[in-house]
N, C-alpha and C positions, 0 to 999 in steps of 0.2 A: 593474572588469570591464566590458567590451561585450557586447553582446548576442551576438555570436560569437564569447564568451567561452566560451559553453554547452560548447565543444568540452574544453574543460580539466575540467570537472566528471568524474572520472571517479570509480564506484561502485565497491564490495568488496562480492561480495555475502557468503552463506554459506559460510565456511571449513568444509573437511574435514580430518580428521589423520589420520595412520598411528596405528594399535595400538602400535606403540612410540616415538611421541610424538617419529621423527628428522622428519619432513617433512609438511609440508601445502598441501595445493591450494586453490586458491580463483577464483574469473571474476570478471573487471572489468567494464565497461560504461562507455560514454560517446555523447555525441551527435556524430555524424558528418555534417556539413555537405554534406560530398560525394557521402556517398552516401545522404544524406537517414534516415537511419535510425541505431537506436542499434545501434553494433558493441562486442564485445568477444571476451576470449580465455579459455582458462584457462590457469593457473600455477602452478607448482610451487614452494618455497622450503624448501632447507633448516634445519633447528632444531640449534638455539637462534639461529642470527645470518648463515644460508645469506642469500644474494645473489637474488632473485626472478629465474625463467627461464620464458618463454612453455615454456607445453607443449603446446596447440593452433594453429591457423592458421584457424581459422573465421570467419568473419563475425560472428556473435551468440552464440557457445557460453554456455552458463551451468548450471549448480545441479549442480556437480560430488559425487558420491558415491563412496567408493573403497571398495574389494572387499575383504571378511574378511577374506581373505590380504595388502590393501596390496598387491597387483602391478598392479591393474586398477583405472581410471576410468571410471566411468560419466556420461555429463554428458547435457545436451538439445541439439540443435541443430537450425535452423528446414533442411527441405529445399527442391529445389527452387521448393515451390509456397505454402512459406512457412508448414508444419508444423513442430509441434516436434517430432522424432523422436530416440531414443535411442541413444546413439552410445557406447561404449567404446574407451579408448586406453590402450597400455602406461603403465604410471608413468614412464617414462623419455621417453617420447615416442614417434612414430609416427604413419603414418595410422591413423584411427580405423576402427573397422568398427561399419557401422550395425548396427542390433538390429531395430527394428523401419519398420512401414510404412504405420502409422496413416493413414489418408484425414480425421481430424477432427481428427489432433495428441496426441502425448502431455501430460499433461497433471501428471501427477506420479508418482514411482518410488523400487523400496528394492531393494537386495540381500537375497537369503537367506542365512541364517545360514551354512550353503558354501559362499556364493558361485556356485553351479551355475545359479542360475537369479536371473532379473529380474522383481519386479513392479510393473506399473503403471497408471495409471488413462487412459486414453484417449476423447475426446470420437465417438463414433459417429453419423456422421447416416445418417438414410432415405435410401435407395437414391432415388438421382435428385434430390438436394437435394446443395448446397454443393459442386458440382463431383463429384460421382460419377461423371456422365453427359458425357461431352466434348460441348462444343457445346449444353449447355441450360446460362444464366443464370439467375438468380435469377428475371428476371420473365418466364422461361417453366416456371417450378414449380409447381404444383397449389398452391389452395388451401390455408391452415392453419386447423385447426379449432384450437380455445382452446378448453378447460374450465376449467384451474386461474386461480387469482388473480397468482399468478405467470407471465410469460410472457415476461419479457426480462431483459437483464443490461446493466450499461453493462461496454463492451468488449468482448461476448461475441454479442449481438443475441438473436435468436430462441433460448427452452431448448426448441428440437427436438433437442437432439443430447448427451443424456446421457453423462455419463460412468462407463465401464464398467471393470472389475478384469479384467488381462489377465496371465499367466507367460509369460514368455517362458528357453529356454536363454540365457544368458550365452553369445556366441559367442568364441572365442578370438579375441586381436589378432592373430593372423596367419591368421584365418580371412579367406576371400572375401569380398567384400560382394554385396550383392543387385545383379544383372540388371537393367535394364528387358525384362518379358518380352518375347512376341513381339505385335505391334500387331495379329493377330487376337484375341486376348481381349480379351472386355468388363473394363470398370472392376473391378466386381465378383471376377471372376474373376483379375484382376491384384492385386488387396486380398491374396486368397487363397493365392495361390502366391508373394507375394513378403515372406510375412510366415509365420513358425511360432507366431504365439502364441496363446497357449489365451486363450479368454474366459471368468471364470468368473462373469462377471454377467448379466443379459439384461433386456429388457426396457424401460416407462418409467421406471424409478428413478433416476435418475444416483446415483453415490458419489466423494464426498471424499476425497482423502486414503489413502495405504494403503502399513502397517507390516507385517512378517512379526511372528508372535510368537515367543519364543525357539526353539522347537523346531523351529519351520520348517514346520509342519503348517496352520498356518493365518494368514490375512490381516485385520488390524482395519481398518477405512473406515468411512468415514458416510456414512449411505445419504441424499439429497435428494429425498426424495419432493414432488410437486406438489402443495400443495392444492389443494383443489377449494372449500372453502369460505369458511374463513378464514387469516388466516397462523398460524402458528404457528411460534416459531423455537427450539423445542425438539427436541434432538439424540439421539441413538440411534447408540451404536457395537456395528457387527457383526462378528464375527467369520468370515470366510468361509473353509470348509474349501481348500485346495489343491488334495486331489484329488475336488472336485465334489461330496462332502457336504453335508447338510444346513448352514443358516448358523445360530449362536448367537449372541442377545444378548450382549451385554457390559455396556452402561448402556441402559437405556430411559428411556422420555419420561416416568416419573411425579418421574425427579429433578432435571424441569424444570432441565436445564441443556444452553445452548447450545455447542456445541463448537468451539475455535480451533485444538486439535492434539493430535495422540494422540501417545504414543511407548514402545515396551515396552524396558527394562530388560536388563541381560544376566542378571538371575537369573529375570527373565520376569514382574517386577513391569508393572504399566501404568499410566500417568499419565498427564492431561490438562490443558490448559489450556481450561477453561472456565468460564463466569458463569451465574447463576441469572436466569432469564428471568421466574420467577414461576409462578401455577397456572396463569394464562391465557394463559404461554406467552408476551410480547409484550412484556412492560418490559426494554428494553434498553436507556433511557438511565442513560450512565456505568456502563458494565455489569457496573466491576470486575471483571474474569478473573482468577482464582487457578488456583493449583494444586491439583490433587485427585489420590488414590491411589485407582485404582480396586478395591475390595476385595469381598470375598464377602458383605456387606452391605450393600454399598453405598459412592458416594467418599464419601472424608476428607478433606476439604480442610488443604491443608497452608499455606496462606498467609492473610493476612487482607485479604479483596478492597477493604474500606473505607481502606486505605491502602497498598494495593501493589499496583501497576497493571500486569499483565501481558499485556494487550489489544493489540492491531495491529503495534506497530513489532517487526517479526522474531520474530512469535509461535513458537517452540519450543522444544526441550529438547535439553541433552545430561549426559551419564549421567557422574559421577567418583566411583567407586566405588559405596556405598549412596547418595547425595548425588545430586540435580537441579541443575543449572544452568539459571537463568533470568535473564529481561531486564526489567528494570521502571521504568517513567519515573517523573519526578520533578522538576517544577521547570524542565520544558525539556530537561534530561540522561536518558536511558537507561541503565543502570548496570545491570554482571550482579549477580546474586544467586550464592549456596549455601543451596541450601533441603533439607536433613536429613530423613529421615521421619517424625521425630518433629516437624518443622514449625520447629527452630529457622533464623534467616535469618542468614546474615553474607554481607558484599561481599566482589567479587573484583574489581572494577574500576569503577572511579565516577571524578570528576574532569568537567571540561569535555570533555564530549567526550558523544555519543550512541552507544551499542553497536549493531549490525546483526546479526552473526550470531556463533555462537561453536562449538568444538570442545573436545573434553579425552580427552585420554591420559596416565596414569602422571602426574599432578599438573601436567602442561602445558597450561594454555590458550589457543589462539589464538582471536582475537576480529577482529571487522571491527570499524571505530570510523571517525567522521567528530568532525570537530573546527572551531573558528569557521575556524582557516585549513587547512581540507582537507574534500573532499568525501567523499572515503574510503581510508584504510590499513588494513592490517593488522600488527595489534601481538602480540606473545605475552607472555605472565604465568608467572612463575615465582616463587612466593612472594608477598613484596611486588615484586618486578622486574618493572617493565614495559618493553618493546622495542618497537620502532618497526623494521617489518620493509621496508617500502617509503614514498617518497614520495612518492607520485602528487600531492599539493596541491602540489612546487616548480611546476608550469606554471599554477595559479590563482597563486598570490603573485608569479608574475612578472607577470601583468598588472596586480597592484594589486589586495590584500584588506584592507578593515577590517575590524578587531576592533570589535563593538557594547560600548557601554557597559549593563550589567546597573544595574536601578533596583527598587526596590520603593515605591510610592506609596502612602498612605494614602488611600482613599476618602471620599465624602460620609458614608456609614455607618459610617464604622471601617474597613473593609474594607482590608485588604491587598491591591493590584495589582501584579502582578511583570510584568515585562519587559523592554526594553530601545530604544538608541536609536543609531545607525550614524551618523555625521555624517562629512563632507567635509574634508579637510584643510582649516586656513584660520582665520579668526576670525569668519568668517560676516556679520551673518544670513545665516540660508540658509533656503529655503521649505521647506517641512516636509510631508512626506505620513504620513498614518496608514493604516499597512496593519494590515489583520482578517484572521485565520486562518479556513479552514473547518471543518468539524465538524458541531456546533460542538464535539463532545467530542475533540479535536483540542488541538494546540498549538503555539506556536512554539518552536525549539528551538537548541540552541547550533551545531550544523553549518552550514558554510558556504552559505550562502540566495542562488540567484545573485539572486530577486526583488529583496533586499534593495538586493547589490551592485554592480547595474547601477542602480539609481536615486543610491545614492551615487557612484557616477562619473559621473554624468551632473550633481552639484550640488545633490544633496536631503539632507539631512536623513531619515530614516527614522522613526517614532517604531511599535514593533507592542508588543503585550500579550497575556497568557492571563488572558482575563478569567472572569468567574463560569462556568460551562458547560464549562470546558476542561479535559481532562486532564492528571494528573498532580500534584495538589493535593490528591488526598483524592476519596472517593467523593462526598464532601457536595455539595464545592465542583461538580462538574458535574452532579449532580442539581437544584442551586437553581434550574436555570430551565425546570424541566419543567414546561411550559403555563404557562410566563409569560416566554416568549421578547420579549427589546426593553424588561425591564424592569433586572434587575441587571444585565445584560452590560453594555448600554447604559450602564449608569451607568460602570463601570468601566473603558473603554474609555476615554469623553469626560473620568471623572477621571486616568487615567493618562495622556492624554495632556495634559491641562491641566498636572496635578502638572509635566511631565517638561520642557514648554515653558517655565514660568514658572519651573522649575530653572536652565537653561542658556540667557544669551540672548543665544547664537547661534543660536536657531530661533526664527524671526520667524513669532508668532504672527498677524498679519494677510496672510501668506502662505501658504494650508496646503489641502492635497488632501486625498482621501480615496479609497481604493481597500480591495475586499474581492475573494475567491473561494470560491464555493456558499457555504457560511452565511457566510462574512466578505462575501459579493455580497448576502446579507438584510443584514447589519448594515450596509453600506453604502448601499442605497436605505433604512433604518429612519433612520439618522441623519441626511441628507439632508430628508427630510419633515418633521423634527424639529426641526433646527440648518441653519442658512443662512451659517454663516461661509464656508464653502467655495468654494473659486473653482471647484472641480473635482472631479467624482468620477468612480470606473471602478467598473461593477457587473460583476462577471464571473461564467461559469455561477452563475446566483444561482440561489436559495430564496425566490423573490417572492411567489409565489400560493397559500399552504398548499390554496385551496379546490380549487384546480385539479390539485392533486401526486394524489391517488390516482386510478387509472386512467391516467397518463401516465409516472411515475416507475416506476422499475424495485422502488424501496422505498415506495414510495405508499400501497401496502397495511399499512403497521404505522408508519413514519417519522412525517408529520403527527399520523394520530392521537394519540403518545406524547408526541411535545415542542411541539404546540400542543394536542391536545385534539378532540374533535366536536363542540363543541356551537358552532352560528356564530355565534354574538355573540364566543363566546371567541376561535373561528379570525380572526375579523375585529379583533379587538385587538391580536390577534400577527401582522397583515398589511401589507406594504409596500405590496403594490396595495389596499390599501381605506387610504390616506392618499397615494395617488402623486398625488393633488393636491393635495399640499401643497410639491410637490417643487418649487425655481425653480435649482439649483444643473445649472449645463451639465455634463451626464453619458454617458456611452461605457459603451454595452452592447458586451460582451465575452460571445460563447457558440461553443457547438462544435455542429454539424450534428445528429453521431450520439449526442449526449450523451445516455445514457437515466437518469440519474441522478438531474439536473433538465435535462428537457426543454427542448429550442429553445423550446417553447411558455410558458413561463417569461418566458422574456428579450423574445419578439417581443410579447406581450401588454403588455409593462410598458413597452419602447420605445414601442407605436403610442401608449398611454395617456400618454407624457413628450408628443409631439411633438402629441398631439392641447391638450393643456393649453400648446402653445404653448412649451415646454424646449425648448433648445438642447439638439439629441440628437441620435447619429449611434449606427450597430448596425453591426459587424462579427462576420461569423460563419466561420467556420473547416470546409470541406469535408473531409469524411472522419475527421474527429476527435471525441472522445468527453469526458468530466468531464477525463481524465487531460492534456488539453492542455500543462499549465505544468509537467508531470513527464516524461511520456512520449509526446507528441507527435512527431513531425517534426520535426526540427530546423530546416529550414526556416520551420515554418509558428510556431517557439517564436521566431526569430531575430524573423520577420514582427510575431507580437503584439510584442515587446517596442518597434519599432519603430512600432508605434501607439501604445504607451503613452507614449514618451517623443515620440513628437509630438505629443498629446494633451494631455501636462504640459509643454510648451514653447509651443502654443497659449494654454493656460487659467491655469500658472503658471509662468512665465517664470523661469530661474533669474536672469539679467541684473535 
């Protein structure tokens, strides 16, 4: 692949299905060149072996949801001003008819058990903030006053603008769509008349998230309340009445557990994907998320968090029968589960391949899945029968995909390292870069990586790993390097790539880079200070200055403390900048402008500190762009970094 390759990458996200298990919908995505942004569609496919048909014409449509009855699509699409707003289209196709007319974006939505009505979460700002006011910018807004410890997001900026629980009617597909009123009313007044939906939240609380319960009488959300003093990442789901009633608990904060996703049942059971934070509310490394039944007791967890990992990649549920369907990594791969309420677990789909999202009706499963040669299909399960429903990876494999070779290495300690290694057609030598995952409770995984496959077409060698700290290995395994970060990753890393080079020699060990991103950007300035073979490294949004992340990072407030610790002898053992004078290896800072993740402040502190020490260092930094750069960037500005990077490894390691 080339770096405007990016364009063939395209996603599957969350599949929907009909109740009678003939059709299911699902939105693509891909990086679009042209129009500098990621476009996709949604699509329809008949079952068991239907032929995939666009059923939108959108720009960016995605997170399709269809109506009780199966006649109706609900999905998000961004409107003029580049809100998500929700839109319904016939099953069959049609123009859509917008729902609503959110000023801050929709932000997530469910149908009622009728189908009568729509609810969803929508982001609100203060009147005269974020474009309310025609003609007032940003830096003609009033002051922000700050109380809480939280007060920004990467991707999101400023949490002035909570999100609220809103019903809206379902409007019919052949109803009108909304007017632009008339250009005497104010903003305000425009909000008002060109939207029917009820709000039934108010206030500073923002809420997550929001399910009907079976009967259709009331709404569960997680409410995100701002501290004021300390963090605390313990969850509370609410029940909030429909018709404006009082709101009821569900789960409170004494069962110190964080919440990834709620979903009620059709006998009106409630389940969640959540992890226990602890009394204090804040240990969250490798957090283990399991499954829980929320009951009159209190949950029950149905899963064992110390070795089934149901944390991040496409956190939710869908209902087959009494039975949960769940997604749990393992080893690199994502694989659904059958998880029973009596808590027993059997697979429904495993294999190479990583699951995204899934569906089930009448014993029918369709599933999103990426695979080493595909970015994403959609496949259905019927039994043991799997089908492959579309091909969107033929336009990557036309430009050229390797398959990575899978290794497991023995460590200095005993230790098992697993990973893997991409290599060049040919007999090689070939230079060799060791690329680090972020996280670090993170991993690399078997879906087609364009990181990987643009440096192997360009003549590298790839050698990457999940080392101690990363998920998908057992809870143990990414607990072992809680405050003592740069000691077993470190080792694991340096031994799997040693193991893997002095395996295969076509990878010319006095040839060899090193590049990481956010915590692979730590392990990459740690290793550097450390080990000087390297002709080359790329530190990208790193995790350089634990001392400096609270008060800058958006997770600053609980992150550091947890996986290095308070006390500053400790934080300074675990710090790249307190040994960036050890560093003589020519390195390229890689960061994003608006990254509030790990701060620009990061990356420019640890550059000025290479070039003061006299490093060959150069910083490029990336305008209007946030942590999400190398996934969800521009595609311009993704096409841009790659072509640094591979100038940078043609300066420093030549593949000639």
């Amino acid at each position: 692949m080339r770096p405007t390759d990016i364009e063939t990458l395209i996603g599957v996200g969350r599949p929907a299905i009909s109740s009678d298990a003939a059709f299911a919908v699902f939105a693509t995505s891909r990086p679009d060149l042209a129009a500098d942004r990621a476009v996709g569609q949604l699509w329809r496919v008949d079952l068991p072996a239907g032929r995939p048909r666009r059923l939108t014409r959108g720009v960016a449509d995605r997170s399709p949801r269809l109506s009780p009855d199966d006649e109706t699509v609900a999905f998000l699409r961004p409107d003029a001003k580049g809100r998500a707003q929700l839109f319904v289209v016939d099953v069959s196709g049609g123009e859509p008819v917008q729902a609503t007319d959110q000023p801050g974006g929709v932000t997530d939505f469910s149908w009622s058990p009728d189908g009568a009505r729509l609810a969803f979460t929508a982001r609100v700002p203060e009147p005269g903030r974020y474009g309310t006011v025609e003609g007032r910018d940003a830096a003609a807004e009033p002051p922000r006053r700050i109380t809480g410890i939280r007060w920004n997001a990467n991707g999101l900026g400023y949490l002035d603008r909570p999100a609220h629980v809103f019903v809206v009617d379902a409007p019919a597909t052949d109803a009108e769509p909304f007017y632009e009123p008339a250009p005497a009313l104010d903003a305000i007044e425009r909000t008002v008349v060109a939207s029917s939906a009820v709000a039934l939240t108010h206030g500073a609380t923002g809420w997550n998230g929001v399910v009907w319960t079976a009967d259709g009488t009331e709404l569960l959300s997680v409410p995100e309340t701002i501290e004021t003093a300390r963090r605390d990442l313990r969850d509370r789901v609410v029940a909030i009445a429909v018709d404006g009633g009082a709101h009821r608990e569900v789960l409170g904060v004494a069962q110190n557990l964080s919440v990834a996703s709620v979903d009620v049942a059709p006998d009106g059971a409630v389940f969640v994907l959540a992890n226990d934070v602890g009394d204090g509310g804040l240990d969250f490394v490798a957090p283990g998320v399991a499954l829980f039944a929320l009951e009159a007791d209190g949950p029950r967890p149905l899963t064992d968090p110390e070795t089934i990992d149901l944390g991040e990649v496409g956190s939710h549920l869908s209902f087959a029968g009494d039975d949960v369907l769940v997604q749990d990594r393992a080893r690199g791969r994502v694989r659904l589960l059958r998880v029973t309420r009596a808590g027993a677990v059997t697979p429904v789909l495993g294999g190479d391949l990583e699951v995204g999202g899934h569906a089930v009706a009448r014993g029918r499963v369709v599933a999103s899945v990426a695979s080493p040669e595909s970015f994403g299909e959609l496949v259905v399960i019927e039994g043991r029968e799997v089908r492959s429903l579309t091909d969107f990876g033929a336009a990557s494999r036309a430009r050229g995909v390797v398959v990575p070779v899978e290794y497991e290495i023995t460590g200095r300690d005993g230790y098992p390292v697993h990973g893997w290694v991409a290599t060049p057609e040919g007999e090689g030598p070939f230079p060799v870069i060791l690329q680090i995952h972020g996280g670090p409770y993170a991993s690399y995984g078997v879906h087609l990586f364009d990181e990987t496959q643009v440096l192997v077409d360009a003549g590298y060698a790839v050698v990457y790993s999940n080392p101690r700290g990363s998920a998908g290995y057992g809870r143990a395994h990414g607990r072992s390097i809680r405050r003592r970060m740069g000691t077993l990753d470190f080792f694991d890393v340096m031994d799997f790539f040693d193991g893997v080079v002095a395996a295969d020699p076509r990878l010319d060990a006095r040839r060899a880079g090193v590049m990481g991103g956010s915590y692979g950007g730590y392990m990459t300035a740690w290793i550097i200070a450390h080990d000087h073979r390297f002709a080359g490294a790329i530190v990208e949004r790193g995790f350089l200055d634990p001392a400096a992340f609270p008060g800058t990072s958006d997770i600053g407030s609980f992150f550091g403390d947890e996986y290095v610790g308070t006390d500053p002898m400790l934080v300074a053992a675990q710090s790249p900048m307190a040994v960036v004078d050890r560093v003589r290896t020519p390195t390229l800072v890689l960061h994003s402008e608006l990254d509030f993740r790990c701060p620009l402040e990061q990356a420019t502190r640890y550059y000025a500190a290479l070039k003061r020490n006299g490093v060959d260092a150069e910083m490029l930094v990336f305008p209007g762009e946030d942590h999400e750069l190398t996934r969800a960037g521009r595609p311009q500005h993704r096409v841009q970094r790659f072509d640094a990077v591979l100038e940078w490894w043609d300066r420093y390691l030549p593949v000639g």
